[in-house]
DRENFIGU-202928 format. One record per residue (C-alpha): x, y, z; residue in three letters. Coordinates in steps of 0.1 Angstrom, whole numbers, padded with zeros to 4 digits. Each point is the difference from the previous one (the first is absolute). Example, Ala and Ser with C-alpha at 12.3 -4.5 7.8 and 13.67 -1.06 7.14 Angstrom:
REM residues 2
<r east="0123" north="-0045" up="0078" type="ala"/>
<r east="0014" north="0034" up="-0007" type="ser"/>
This chain:
REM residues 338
<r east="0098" north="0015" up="-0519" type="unk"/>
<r east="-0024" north="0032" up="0003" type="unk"/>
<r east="0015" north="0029" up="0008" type="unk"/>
<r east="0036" north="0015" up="0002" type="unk"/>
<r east="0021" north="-0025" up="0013" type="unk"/>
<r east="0034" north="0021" up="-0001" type="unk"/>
<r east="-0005" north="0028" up="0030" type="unk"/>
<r east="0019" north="0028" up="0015" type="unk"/>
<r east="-0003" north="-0002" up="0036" type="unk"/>
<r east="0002" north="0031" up="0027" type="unk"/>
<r east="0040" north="-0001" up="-0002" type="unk"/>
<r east="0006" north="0000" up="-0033" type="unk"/>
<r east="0008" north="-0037" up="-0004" type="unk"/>
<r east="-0019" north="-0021" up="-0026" type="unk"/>
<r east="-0013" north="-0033" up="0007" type="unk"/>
<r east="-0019" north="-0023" up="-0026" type="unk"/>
<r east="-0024" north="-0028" up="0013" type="unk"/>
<r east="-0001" north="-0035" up="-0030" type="unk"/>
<r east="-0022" north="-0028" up="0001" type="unk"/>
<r east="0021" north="-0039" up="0009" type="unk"/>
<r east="-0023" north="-0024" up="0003" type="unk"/>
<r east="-0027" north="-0002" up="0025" type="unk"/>
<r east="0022" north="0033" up="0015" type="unk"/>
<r east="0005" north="0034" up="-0004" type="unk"/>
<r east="0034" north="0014" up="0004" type="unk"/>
<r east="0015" north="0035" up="0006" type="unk"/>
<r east="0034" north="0015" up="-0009" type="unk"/>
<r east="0013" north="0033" up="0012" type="unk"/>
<r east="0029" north="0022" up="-0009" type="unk"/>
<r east="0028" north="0002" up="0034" type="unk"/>
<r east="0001" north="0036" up="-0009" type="unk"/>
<r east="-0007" north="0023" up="-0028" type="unk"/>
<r east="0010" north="-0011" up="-0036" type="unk"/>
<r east="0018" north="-0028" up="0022" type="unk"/>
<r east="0002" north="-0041" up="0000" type="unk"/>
<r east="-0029" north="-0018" up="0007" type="unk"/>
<r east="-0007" north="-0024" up="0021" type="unk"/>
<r east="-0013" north="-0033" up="-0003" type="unk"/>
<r east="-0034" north="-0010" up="-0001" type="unk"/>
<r east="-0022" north="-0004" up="0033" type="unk"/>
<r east="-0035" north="-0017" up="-0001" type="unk"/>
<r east="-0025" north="0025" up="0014" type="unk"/>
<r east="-0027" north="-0008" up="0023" type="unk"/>
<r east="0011" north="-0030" up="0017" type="unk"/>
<r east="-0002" north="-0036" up="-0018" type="unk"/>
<r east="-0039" north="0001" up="-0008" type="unk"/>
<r east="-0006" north="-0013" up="-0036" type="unk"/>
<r east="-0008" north="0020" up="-0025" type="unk"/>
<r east="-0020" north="-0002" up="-0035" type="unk"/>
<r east="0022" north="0017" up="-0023" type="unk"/>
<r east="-0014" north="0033" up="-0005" type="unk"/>
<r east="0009" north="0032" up="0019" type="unk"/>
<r east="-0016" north="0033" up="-0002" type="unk"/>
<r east="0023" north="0030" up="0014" type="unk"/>
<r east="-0007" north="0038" up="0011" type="unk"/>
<r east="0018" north="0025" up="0015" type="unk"/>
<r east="-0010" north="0027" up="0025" type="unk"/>
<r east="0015" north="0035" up="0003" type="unk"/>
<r east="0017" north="-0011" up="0030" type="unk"/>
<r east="0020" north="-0022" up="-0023" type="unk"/>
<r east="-0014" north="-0031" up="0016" type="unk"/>
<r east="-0008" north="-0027" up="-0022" type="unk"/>
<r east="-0035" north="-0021" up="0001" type="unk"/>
<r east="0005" north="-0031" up="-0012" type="unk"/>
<r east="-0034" north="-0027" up="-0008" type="unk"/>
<r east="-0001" north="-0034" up="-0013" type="unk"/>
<r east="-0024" north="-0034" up="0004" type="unk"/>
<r east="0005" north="-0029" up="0017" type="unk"/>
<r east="-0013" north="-0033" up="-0001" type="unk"/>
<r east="-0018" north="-0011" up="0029" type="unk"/>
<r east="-0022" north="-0030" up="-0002" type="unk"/>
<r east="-0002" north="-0019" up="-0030" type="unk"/>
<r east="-0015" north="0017" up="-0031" type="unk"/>
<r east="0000" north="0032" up="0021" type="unk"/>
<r east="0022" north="0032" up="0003" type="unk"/>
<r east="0003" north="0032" up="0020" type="unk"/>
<r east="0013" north="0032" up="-0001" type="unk"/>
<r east="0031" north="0012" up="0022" type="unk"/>
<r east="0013" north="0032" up="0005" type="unk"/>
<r east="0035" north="0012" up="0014" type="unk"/>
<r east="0017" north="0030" up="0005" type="unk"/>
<r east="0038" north="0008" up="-0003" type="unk"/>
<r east="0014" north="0032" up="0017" type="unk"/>
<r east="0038" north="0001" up="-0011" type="unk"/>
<r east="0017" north="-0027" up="-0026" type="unk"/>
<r east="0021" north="-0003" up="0026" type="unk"/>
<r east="-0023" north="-0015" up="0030" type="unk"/>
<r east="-0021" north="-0028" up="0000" type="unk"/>
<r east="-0036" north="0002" up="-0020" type="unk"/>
<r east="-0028" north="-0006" up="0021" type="unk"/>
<r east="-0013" north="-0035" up="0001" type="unk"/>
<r east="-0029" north="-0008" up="-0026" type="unk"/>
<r east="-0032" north="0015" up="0016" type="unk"/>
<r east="-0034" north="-0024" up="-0013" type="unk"/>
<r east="-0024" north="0028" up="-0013" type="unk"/>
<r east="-0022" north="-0023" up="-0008" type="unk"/>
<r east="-0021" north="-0006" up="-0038" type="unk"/>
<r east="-0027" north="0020" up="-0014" type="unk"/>
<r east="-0025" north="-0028" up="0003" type="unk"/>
<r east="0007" north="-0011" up="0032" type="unk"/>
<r east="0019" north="-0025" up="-0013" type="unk"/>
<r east="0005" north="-0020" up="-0037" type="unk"/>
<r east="0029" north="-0002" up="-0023" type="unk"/>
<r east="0023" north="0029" up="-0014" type="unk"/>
<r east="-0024" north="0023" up="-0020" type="unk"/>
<r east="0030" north="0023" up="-0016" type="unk"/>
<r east="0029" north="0017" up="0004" type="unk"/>
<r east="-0001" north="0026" up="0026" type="unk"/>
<r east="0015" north="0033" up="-0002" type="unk"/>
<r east="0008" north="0024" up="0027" type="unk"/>
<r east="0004" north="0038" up="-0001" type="unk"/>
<r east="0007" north="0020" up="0038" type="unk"/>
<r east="-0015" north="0034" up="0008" type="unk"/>
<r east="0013" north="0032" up="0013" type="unk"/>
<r east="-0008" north="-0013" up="0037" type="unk"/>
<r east="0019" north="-0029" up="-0006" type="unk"/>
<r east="-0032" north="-0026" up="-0009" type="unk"/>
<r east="0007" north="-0027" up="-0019" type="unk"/>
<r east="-0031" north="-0006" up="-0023" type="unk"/>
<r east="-0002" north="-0033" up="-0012" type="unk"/>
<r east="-0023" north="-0007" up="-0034" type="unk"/>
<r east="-0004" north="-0036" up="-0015" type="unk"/>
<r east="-0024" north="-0012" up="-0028" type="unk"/>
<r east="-0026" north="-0016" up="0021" type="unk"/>
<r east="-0010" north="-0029" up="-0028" type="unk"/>
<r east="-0032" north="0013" up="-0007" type="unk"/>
<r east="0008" north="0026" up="-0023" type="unk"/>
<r east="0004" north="0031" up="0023" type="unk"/>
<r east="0026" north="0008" up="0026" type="unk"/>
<r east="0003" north="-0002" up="0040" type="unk"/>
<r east="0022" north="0025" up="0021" type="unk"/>
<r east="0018" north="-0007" up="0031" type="unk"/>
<r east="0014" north="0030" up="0017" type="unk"/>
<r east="0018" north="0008" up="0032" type="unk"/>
<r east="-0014" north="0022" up="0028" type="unk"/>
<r east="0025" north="0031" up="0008" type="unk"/>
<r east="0007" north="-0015" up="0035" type="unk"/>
<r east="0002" north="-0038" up="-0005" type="unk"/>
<r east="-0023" north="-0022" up="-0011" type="unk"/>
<r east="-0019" north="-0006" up="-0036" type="unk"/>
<r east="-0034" north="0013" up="-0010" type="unk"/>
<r east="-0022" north="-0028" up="-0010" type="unk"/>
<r east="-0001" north="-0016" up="-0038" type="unk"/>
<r east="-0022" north="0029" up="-0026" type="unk"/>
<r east="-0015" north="-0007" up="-0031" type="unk"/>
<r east="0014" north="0025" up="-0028" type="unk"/>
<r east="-0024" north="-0018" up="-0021" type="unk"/>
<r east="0012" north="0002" up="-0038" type="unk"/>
<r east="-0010" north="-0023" up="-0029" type="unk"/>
<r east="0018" north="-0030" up="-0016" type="unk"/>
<r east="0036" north="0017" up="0014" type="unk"/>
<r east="0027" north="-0019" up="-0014" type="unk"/>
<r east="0036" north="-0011" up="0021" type="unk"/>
<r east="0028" north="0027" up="0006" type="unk"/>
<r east="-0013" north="0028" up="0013" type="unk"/>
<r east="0022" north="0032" up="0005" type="unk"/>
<r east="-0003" north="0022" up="0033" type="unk"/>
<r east="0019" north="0031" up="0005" type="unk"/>
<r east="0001" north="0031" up="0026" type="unk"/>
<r east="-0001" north="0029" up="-0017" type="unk"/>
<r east="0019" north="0031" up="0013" type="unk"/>
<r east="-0034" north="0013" up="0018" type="unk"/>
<r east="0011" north="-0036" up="0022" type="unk"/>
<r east="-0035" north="-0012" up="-0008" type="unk"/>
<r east="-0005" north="-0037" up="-0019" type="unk"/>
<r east="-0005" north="-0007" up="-0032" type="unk"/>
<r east="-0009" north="-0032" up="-0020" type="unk"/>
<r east="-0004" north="-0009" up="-0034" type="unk"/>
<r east="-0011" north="-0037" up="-0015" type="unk"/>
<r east="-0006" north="-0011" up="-0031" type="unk"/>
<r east="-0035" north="-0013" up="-0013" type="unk"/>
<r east="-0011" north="-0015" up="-0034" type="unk"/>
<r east="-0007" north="0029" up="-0012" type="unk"/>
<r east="0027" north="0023" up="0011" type="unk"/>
<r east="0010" north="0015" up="0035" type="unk"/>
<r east="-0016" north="0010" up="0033" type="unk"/>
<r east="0012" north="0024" up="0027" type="unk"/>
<r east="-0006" north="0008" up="0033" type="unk"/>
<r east="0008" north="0029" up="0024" type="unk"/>
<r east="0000" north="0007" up="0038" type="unk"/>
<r east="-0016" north="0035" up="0002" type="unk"/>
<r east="0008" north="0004" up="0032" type="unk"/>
<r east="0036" north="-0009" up="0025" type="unk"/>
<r east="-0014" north="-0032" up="0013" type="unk"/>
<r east="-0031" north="-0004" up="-0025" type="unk"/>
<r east="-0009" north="-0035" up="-0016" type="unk"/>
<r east="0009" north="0008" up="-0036" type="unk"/>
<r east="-0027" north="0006" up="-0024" type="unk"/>
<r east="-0008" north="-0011" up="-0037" type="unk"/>
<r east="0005" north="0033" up="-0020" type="unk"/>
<r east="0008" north="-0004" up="-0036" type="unk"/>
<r east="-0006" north="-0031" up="-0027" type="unk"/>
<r east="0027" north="0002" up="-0032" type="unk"/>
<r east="-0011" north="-0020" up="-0028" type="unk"/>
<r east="0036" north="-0016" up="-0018" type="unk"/>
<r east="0008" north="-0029" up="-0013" type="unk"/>
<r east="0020" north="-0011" up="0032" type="unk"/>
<r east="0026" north="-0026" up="0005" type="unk"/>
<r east="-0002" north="-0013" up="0035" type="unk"/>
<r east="0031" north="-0009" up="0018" type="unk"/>
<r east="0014" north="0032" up="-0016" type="unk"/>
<r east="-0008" north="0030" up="0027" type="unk"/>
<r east="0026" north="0020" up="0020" type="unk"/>
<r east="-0012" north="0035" up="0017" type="unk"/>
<r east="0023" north="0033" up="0008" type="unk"/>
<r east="-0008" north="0028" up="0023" type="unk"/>
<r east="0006" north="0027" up="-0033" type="unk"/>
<r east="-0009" north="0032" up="0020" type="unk"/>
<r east="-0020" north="0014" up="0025" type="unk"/>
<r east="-0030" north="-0011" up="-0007" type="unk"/>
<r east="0000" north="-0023" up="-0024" type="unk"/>
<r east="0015" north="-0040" up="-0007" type="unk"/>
<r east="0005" north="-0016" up="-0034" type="unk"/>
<r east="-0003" north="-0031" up="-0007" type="unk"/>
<r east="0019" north="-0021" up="-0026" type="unk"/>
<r east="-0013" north="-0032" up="-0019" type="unk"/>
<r east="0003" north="-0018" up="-0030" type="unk"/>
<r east="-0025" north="0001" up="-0028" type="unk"/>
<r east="-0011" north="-0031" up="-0015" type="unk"/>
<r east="0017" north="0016" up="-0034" type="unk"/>
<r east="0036" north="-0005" up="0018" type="unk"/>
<r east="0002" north="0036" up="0007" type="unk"/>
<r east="0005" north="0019" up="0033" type="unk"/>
<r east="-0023" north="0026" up="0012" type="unk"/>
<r east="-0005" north="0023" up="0033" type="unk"/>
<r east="-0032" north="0012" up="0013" type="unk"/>
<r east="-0005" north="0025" up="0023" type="unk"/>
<r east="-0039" north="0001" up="0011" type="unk"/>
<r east="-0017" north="0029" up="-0015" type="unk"/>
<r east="0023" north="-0002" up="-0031" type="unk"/>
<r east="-0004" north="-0020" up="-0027" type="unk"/>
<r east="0030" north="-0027" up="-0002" type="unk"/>
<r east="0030" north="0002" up="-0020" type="unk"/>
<r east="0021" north="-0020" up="-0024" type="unk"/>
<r east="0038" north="0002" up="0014" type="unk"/>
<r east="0018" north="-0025" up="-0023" type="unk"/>
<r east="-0003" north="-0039" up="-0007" type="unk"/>
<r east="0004" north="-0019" up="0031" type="unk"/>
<r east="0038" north="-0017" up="0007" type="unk"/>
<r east="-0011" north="-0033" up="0011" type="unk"/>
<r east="-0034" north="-0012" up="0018" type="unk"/>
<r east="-0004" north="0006" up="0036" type="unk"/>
<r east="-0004" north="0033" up="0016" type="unk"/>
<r east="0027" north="0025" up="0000" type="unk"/>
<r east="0019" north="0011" up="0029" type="unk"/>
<r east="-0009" north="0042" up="0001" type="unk"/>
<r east="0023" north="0029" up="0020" type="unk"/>
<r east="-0001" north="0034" up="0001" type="unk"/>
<r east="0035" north="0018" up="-0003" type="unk"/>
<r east="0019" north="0032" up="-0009" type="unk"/>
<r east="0019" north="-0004" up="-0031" type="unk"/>
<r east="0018" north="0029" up="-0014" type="unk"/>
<r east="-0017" north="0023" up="0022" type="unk"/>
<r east="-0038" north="-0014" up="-0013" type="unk"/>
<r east="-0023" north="-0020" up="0023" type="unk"/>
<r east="-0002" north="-0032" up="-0021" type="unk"/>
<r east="-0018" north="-0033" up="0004" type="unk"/>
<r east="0022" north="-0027" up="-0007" type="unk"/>
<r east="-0012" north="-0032" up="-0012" type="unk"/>
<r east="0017" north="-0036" up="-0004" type="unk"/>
<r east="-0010" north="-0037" up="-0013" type="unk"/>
<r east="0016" north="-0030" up="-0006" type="unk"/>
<r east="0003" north="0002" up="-0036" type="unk"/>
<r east="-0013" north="-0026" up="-0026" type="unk"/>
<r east="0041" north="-0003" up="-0004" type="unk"/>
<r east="-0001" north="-0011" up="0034" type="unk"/>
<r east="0019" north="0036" up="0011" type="unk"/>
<r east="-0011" north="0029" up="0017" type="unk"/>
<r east="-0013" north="0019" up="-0020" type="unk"/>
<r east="-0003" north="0040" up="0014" type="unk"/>
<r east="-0020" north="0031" up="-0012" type="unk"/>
<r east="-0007" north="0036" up="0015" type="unk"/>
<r east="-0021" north="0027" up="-0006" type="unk"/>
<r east="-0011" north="0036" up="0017" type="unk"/>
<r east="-0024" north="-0014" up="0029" type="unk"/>
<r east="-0035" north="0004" up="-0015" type="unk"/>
<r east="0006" north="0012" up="-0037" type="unk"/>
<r east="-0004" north="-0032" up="-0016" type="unk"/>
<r east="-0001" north="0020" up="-0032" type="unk"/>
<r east="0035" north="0009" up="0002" type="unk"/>
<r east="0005" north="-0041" up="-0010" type="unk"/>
<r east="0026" north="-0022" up="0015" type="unk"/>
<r east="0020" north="-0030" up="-0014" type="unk"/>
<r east="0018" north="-0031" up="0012" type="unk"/>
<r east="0038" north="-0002" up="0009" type="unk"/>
<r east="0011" north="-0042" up="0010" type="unk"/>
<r east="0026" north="0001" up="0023" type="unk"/>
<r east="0019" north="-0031" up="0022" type="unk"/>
<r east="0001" north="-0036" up="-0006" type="unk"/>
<r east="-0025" north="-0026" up="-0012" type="unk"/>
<r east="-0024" north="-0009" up="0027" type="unk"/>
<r east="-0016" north="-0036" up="0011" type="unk"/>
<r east="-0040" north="0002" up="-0009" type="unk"/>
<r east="-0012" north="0007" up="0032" type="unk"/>
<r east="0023" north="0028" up="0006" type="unk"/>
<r east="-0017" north="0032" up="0016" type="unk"/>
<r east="0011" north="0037" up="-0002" type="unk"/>
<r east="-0006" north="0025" up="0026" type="unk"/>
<r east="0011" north="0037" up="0004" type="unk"/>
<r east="0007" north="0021" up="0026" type="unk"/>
<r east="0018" north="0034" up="0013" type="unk"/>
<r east="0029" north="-0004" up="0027" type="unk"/>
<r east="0016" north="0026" up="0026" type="unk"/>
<r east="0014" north="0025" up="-0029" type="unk"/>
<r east="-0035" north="-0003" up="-0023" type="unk"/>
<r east="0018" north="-0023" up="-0023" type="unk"/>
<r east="-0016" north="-0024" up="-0020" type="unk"/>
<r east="0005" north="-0038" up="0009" type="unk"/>
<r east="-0009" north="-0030" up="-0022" type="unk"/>
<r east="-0006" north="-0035" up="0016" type="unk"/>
<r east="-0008" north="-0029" up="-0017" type="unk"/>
<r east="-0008" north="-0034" up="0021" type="unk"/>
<r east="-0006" north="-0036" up="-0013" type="unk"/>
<r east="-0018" north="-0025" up="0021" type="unk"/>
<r east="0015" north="-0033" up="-0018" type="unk"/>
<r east="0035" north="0017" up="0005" type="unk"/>
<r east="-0002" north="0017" up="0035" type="unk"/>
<r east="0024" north="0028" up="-0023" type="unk"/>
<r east="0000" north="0035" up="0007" type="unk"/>
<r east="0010" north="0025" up="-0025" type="unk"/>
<r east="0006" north="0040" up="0005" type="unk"/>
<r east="0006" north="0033" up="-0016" type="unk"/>
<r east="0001" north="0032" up="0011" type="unk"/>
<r east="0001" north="0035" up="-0026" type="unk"/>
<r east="0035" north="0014" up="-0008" type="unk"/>
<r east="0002" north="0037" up="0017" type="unk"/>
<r east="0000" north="0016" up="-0037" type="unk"/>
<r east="-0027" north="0010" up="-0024" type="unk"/>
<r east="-0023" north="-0021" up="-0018" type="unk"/>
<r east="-0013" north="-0032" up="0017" type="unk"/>
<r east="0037" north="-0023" up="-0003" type="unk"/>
<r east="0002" north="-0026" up="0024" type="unk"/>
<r east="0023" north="-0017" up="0018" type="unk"/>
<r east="0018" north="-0039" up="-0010" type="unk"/>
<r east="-0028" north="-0023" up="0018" type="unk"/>
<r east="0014" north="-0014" up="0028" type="unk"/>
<r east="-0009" north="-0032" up="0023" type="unk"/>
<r east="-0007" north="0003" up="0031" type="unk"/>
């Protein structure tokens, strides 16, 4: 999974998409801080390779891109695009590979633009990065070459709150990022860090106007944000591996970014701090029960700005939700099933 699987749609109601098998599957709230419903395969019955990248536009719909195997030692990428939890995705769309054809060359990853363009990136298996993105009225543009160097898997695209694309990828020896200049502009290679980077480990947050940080794990264990133009900055030792799941929020009155992790306990393991003052330090907090291995954690916002907490297992199929208690602090609701 690339990309924040728990989403608020246009009314309100969230909706999660999990990986099952050679499927993707999407629940969805019947109303506000409601019951859910039960899962529905999106896209039609095409099979899927399990990965799935995920963006979301500020019309609240949600882009949705995966590969599929075709012919034998070959894959392709498919796109789909799901309006409301409530109706039907889209079937799988073929987009097509950025050789013309092959096997799977990375996980893609997916960020939507102020018009409403998805923008899909993928490691193109050479070392660099291709770009797929959609045309304003219909259509895609054709495959471009981002270039790069020796980029490793897991990329991290965001839309910052300008609505123009981001991407950030890790390399041997530390990040890369690109920018569109321009609404509509192929995004260009604007900044190098050098870190000791631990791919796998990136998640990027629209922090303020014009600016994204991006999160990742050192290869000394220890979380760090970078915003380009800054140098990075230690937050605190990493919960657990993987990337963490990032949201901005009002807490107390302060705009905070929230950050959570499946713990090395095999909780969640939570921590805040005043959106772009690393300095100002943050520390852990588990909350919940113990989780299955492969258990993800994603954040989100709903209706009333509160804070929800989902955690999804793909052995399990299991669900698990919290929402923030309407009193001070950051105290959370019993997690619940759903």
């Amino acid at each position: 999974m690339n990309g924040d699987w728990l989403l608020r749609g246009r009314d309100g109601r969230l909706s999660v998409y999990q990986l099952s098998g050679d499927a993707v599957l999407c629940r969805a709230e019947r109303g506000p801080g409601g019951p859910w419903s039960a899962p529905r395969r999106v896209g039609g019955d095409q099979r899927l390779h399990p990965v799935l990248a995920v963006g979301q536009g500020a019309d609240g719909y949600a882009h949705l891109v995966s590969w599929r195997p075709t012919v034998k030692g070959e894959s392709g990428l498919v796109h789909s695009t799901h309006f409301r939890p409530h109706l039907a995705a889209l079937d799988w769309n073929p987009v097509g590979h950025p050789h013309k054809k092959g096997d799977r060359t990375g996980t893609p990853a997916v960020a939507v633009d102020a018009q409403g363009r998805a923008h899909l990136f993928v490691p193109d298996g050479d070392g660099g990065v291709s770009l797929l993105a959609q045309k304003e009225k219909g259509g895609w543009e054709p495959w471009r070459d981002l270039k790069g160097g020796e980029v490793r898997d897991g990329p991290a695209a965001v839309t910052g709150e300008s609505g123009r694309v981001e991407l950030y990828a890790a390399v041997p020896q530390g990040l890369v990022y690109w920018r569109q200049e321009e609404p509509g502009a192929q995004p260009v290679l604007r900044e190098t860090l050098r870190a000791p980077v631990r791919p796998g480990t990136l998640r990027a947050l629209a922090t303020s106007p014009d600016r994204t940080t991006v999160f990742y794990t050192d290869t000394s264990g220890d979380l760090c944000a970078w915003r380009p133009g800054d140098a990075p900055a230690t937050l605190l030792p990493a919960a657990g591996p993987g990337p963490v799941a990032a949201v901005r929020c009002a807490l107390d009155g302060y705009d905070c970014t929230l950050l959570a992790q499946r713990s090395a306990s095999g909780r969640v393991a939570f921590a805040a701090y005043p959106t772009e003052v690393e300095p100002a330090g943050a520390w852990w907090t588990e909350s919940g029960p113990q989780l299955p291995l492969d258990a993800l954690v994603c954040l989100a916002t709903d209706e009333e700005d509160r804070v929800v907490a989902a955690t999804s297992s793909p052995s399990t199929g299991r669900l698990l939700l919290t929402r923030r208690k309407d009193e001070p602090g950051l105290a959370l609701e019993a997690w619940q099933e759903a």
